[in-house]
N, C-alpha and C positions, 0 to 999 in steps of 0.2 A: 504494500500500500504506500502510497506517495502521502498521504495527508499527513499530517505533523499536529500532533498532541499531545495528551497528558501520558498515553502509550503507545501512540506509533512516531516514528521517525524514519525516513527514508535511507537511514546510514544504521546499520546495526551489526552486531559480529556475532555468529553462531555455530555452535559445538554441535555434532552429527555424532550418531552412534547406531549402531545397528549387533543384530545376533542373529545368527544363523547356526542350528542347529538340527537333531532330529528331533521332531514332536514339538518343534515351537508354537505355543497361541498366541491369540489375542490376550489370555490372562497371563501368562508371562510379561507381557507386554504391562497392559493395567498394576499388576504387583510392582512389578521391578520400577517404573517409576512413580509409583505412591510412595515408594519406602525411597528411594530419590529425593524427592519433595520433602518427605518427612527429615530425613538426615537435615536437608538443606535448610529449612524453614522452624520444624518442630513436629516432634506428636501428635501435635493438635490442632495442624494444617488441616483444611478441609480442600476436597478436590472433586472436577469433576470431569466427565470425558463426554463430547459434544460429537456426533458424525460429521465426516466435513472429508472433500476428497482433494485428494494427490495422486497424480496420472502415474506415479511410482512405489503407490501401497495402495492396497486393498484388502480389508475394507480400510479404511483409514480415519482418522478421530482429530482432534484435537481436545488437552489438556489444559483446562482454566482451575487456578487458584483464586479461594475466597479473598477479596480486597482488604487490603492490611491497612487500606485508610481507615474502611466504614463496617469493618469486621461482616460486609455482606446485604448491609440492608441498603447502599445504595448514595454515590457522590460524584463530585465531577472526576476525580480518577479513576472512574470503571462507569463512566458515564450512565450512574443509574443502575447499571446491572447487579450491583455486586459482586462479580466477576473480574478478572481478569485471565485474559490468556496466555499461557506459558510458553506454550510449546505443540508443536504436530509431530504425528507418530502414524504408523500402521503397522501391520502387516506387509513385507515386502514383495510386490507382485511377483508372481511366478516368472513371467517372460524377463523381467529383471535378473533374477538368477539364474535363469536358462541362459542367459545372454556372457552369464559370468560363468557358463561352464558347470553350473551346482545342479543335482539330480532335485529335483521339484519331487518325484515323487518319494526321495527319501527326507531330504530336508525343506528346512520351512526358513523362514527369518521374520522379526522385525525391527525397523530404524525409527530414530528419531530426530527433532532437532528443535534446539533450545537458546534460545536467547539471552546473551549473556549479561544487555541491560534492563532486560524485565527482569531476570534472576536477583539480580543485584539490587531492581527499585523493592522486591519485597524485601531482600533479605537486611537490608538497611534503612528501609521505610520511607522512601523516596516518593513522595506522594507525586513528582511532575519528569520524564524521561528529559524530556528538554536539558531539565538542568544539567545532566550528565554532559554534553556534549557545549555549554555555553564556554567552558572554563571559567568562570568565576572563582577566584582561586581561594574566596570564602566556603565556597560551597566544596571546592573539591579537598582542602585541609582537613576537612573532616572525617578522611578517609587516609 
């Protein structure tokens, strides 16, 4: 997205991951980054997984964290929603793998990819993404 706000920005840096194994699911997937989340944030993160597609997983989801401003019920940094978005994940299509040579019918995968200034506006309470990127060298000493 090109629009520029409280959490999007046209300039952002993102960490990819992926696993491919035999008998990978979608709850491999759902597990392994709740407890992600959890390390990163707390316990007592709440999460949620939305359907949403990527021409390179299937089915494919995206991953929103409850708002660290308004604990959920709703402000200009999750614009109302109580939300925020982390991160996209799937299931890695088959012809992906096929394409890298991996037997589809024995193995499975899935990837992710996570943004490492939404990461950061929770995990430091960063209520506006902008600021990351003005250098305000108030704002960024605090870090």
């Amino acid at each position: 997205k090109d629009e520029v706000d409280a959490t999007h920005s046209p300039m952002f840096h993102q960490v990819e991951g992926m696993v491919i194994d035999k008998g990978v699911t979608m709850a491999d997937l759902k597990g392994t980054l709740n407890t992600v989340v959890k390390q990163l944030y707390g316990e007592h993160t709440v999460t949620r997984f939305r359907p949403h597609h990527f021409p390179f997983t299937e089915p494919s989801c995206e991953m929103d964290v409850q708002c660290h401003k308004c604990g959920g019920k709703g402000c200009p940094t999750c614009k109302g929603e109580g939300w925020i978005e982390l991160l996209g994940a799937g299931m890695i299509h088959p012809r992906v793998l096929e394409m890298a040579g991996i037997d589809t019918e024995v193995y499975s995968g899935w990837a992710f990819g996570i943004g490492l200034e939404r990461t950061a506006m929770r995990r430091f309470k960063i209520a506006d993404l902008r600021l990351i990127f003005e250098n305000d060298v108030r704002f960024l000493e605090q870090f």
